[in-house]
C-alpha positions as CSV (number, residue, x, y, z in Angstrom):
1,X,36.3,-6.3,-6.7
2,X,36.2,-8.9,-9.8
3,X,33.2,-9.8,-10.9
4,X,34.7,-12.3,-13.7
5,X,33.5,-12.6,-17.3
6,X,29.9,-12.0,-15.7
7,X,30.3,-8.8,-14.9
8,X,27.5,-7.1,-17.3
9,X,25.4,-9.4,-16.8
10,X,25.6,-9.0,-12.4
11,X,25.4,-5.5,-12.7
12,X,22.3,-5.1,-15.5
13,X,20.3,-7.6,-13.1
14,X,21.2,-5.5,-9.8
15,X,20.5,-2.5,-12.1
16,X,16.9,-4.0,-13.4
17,X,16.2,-5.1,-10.1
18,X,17.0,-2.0,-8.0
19,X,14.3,-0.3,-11.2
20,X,11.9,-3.0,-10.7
21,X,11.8,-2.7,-6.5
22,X,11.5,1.4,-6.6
23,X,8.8,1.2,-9.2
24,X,7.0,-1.1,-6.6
25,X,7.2,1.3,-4.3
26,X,6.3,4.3,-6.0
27,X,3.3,2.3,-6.9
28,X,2.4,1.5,-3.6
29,X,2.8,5.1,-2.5
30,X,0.7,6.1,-5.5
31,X,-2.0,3.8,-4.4
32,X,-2.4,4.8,-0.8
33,X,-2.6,8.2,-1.9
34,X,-5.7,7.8,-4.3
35,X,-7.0,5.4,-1.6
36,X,-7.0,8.5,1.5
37,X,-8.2,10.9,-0.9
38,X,-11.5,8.1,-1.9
39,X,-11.9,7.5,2.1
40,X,-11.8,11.2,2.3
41,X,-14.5,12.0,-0.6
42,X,-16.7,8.8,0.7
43,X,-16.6,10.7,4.6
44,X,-17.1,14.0,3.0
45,X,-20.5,12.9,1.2
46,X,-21.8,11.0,4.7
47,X,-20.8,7.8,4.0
48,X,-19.0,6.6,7.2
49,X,-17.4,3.0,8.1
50,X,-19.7,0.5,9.8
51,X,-17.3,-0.2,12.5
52,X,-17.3,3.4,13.4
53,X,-21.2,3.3,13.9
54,X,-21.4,0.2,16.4
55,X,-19.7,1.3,20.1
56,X,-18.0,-1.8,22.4
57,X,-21.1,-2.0,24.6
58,X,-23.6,-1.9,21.6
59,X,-21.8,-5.1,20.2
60,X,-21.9,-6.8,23.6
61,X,-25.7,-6.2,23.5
62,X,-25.9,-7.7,20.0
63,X,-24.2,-10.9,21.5
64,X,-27.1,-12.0,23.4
């Protein structure tokens, strides 16, 4: 395969961009694990989601 005269510079941005797209994604793996481990602290001192407080029929009620 020839990549003509361009070839560094083809390579070096498949290169930067390959970097680029894995940091992204060890970033985002990174992020959801600090974000469990602060829902988990937040449950473990009592403080619960609202939405886990209001049952189906309860919001039916509220409708009215």
């Amino acid at each position: 395969m020839d990549l003509g005269p361009h070839a560094g510079f083809i390579i070096t941005a498949f290169v930067i961009v390959a970097v680029v797209v894995a940091l992204l994604v060890a970033w985002v793996i990174l992020d959801h694990i600090a974000q469990k481990r602060a829902l988990a602290d937040l449950e473990r001192r009592g403080i619960t989601r609202r939405s886990n407080d209001a049952r189906p029929s309860q919001l039916k009620e509220q409708a009215r």
